[in-house]
KEGUKOL-259373 format. One record per residue (C-alpha): residue number from 1; residue in three letters; x, y, z. Coordinates in steps of 0.05 Angstrom, whole numbers, m for minus. Layout:
! KEGUKOL-259373
r pos = NUM&code = ALA&x = X&y = Y&z = Z .
...
! end
This chain:
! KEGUKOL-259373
r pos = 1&code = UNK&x = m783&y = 408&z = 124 .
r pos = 2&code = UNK&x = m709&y = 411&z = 155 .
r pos = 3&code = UNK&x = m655&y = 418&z = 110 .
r pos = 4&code = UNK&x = m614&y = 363&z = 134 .
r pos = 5&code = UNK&x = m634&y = 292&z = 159 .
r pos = 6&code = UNK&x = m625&y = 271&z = 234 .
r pos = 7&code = UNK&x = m599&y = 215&z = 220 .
r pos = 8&code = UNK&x = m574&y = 176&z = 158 .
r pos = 9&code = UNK&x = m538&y = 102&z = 146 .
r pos = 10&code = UNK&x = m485&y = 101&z = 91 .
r pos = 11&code = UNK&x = m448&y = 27&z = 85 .
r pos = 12&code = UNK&x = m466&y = m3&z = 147 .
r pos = 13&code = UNK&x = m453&y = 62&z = 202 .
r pos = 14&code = UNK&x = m508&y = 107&z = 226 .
r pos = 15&code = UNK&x = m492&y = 180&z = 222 .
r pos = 16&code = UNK&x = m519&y = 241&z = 270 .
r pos = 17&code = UNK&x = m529&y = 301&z = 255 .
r pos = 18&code = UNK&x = m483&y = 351&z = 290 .
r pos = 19&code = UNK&x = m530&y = 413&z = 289 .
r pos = 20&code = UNK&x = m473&y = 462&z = 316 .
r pos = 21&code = UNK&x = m423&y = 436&z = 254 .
r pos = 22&code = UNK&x = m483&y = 410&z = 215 .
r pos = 23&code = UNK&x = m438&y = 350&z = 200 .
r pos = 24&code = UNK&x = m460&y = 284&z = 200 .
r pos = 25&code = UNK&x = m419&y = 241&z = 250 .
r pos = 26&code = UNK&x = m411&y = 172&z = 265 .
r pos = 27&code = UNK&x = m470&y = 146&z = 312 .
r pos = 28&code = UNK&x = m419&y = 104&z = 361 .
r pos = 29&code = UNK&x = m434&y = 44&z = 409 .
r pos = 30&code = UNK&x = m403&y = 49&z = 469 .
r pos = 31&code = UNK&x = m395&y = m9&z = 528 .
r pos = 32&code = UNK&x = m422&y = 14&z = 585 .
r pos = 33&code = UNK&x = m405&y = m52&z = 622 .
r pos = 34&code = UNK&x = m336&y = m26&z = 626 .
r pos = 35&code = UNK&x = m315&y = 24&z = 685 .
r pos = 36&code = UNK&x = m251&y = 58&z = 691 .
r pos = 37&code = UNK&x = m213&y = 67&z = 744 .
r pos = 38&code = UNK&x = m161&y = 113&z = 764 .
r pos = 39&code = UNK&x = m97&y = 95&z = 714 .
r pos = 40&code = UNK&x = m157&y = 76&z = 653 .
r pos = 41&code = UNK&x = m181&y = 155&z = 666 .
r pos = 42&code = UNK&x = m112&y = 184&z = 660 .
r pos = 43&code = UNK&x = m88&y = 136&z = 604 .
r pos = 44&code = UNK&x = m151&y = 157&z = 563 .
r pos = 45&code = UNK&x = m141&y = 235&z = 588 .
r pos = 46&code = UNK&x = m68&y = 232&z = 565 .
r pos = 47&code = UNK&x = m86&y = 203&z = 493 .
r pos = 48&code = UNK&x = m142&y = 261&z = 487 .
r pos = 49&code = UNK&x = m94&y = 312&z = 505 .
r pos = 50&code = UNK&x = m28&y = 287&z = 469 .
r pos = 51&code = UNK&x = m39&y = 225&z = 422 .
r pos = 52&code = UNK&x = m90&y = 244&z = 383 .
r pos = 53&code = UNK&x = m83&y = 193&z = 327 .
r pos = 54&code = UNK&x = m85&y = 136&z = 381 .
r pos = 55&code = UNK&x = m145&y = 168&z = 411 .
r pos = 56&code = UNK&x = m187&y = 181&z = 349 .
r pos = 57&code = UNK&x = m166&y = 106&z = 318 .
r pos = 58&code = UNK&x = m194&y = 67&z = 386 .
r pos = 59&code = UNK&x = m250&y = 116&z = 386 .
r pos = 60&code = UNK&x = m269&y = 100&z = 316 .
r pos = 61&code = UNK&x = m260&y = 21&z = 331 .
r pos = 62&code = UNK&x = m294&y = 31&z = 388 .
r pos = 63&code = UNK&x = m238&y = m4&z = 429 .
r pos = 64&code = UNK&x = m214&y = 59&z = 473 .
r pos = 65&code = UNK&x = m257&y = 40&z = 528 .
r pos = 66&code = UNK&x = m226&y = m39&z = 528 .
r pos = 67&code = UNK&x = m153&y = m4&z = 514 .
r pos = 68&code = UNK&x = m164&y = 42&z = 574 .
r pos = 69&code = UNK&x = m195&y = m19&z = 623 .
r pos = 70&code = UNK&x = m133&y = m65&z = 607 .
r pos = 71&code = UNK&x = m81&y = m14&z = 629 .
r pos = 72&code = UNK&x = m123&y = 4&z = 688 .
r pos = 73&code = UNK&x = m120&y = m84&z = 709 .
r pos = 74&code = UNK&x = m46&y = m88&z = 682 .
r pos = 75&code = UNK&x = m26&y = m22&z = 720 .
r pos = 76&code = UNK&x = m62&y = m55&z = 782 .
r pos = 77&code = UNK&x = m20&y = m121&z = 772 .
r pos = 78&code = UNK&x = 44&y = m86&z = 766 .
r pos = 79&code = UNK&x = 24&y = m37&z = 825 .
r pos = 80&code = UNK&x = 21&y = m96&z = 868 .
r pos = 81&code = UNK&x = 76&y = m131&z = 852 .
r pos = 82&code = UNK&x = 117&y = m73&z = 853 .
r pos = 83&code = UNK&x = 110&y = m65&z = 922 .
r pos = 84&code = UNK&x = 109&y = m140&z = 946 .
r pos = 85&code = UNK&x = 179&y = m150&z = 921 .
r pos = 86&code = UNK&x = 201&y = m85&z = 944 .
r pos = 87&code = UNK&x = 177&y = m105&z = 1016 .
r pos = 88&code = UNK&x = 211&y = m170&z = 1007 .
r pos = 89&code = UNK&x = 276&y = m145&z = 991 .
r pos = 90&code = UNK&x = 268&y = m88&z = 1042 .
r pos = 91&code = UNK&x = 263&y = m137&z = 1089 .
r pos = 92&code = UNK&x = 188&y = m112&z = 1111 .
r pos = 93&code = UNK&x = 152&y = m161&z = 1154 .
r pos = 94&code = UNK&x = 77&y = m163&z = 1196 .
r pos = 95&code = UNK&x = 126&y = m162&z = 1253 .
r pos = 96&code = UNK&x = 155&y = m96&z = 1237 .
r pos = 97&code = UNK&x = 88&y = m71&z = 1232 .
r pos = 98&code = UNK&x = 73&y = m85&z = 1300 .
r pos = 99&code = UNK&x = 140&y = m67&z = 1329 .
r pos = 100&code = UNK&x = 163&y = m1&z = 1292 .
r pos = 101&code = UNK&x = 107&y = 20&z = 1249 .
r pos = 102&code = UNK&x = 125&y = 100&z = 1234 .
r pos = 103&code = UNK&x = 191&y = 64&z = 1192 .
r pos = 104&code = UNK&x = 144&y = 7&z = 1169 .
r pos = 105&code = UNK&x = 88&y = 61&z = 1136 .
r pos = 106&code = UNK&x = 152&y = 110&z = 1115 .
r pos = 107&code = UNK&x = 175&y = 50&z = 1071 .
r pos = 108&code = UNK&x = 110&y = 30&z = 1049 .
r pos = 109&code = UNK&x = 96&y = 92&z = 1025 .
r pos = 110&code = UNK&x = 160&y = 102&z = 993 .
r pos = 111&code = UNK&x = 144&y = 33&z = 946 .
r pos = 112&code = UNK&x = 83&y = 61&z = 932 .
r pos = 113&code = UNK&x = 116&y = 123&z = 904 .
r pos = 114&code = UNK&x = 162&y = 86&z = 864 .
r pos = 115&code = UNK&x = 115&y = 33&z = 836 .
r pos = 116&code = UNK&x = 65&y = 96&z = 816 .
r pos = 117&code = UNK&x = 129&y = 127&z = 786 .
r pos = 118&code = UNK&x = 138&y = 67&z = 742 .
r pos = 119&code = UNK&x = 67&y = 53&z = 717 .
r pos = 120&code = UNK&x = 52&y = 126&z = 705 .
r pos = 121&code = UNK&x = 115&y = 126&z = 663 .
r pos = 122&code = UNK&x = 109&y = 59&z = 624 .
r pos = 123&code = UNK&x = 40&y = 54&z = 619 .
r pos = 124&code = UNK&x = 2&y = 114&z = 622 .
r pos = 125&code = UNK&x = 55&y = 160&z = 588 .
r pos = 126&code = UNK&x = 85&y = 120&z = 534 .
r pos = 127&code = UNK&x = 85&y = 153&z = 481 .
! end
């Protein structure tokens, strides 16, 4: 007979059995429903690595997952409308496209770089 229990339920949680630590720790449901994309990887990355509290609080609500997914759609948003009215005040049109497109992708790239910049700084590194 083992000396510890696989698994065990105290007040409503299910507990595993960490055989490595032989620790008991909380059996977690995750949503698999939710994917994340490129800004929900690095915003739950950058938690692991330097906001530890945050990170182990969502974990432990299981909400990291639905934190992550909304600042992957809100950096999206902002990513997009970002560089719409930077083209608009640029003064970048489907014409210019056609007529002098190197200066036409060198701008558009440029927004991008800047609207990264921002979301990467307000919402993926914040603090």
């Amino acid at each position: 007979m083992e000396k510890w229990a696989r698994k065990i339920t105290e007040n409503g949680i299910d507990y595993v059995l960490d055989k490595t630590t032989e620790t008991y720790l909380p059996q977690l449901e995750i949503d698999n429903s939710i994917t994340l994309g490129r800004y929900g990887r690095m915003r739950r990355d950058y938690l692991k690595k330097y906001n530890k509290p945050l990170y182990n609080s969502l974990s432990l609500a299981c909400t990291l997952y639905e934190h992550c997914a909304e600042i992957e759609q809100t950096a999206i948003r902002y990513r997009e409308l970002i560089i719409k009215g930077m083209a608009e005040a640029g003064g970048l049109t489907e014409e210019m496209k056609n007529t002098d497109m190197l200066r036409w992708v060198g701008l558009m790239n440029n927004y991008r770089a800047c609207a990264e910049e921002f979301i990467l700084n307000e919402l993926i590194y914040d603090g």
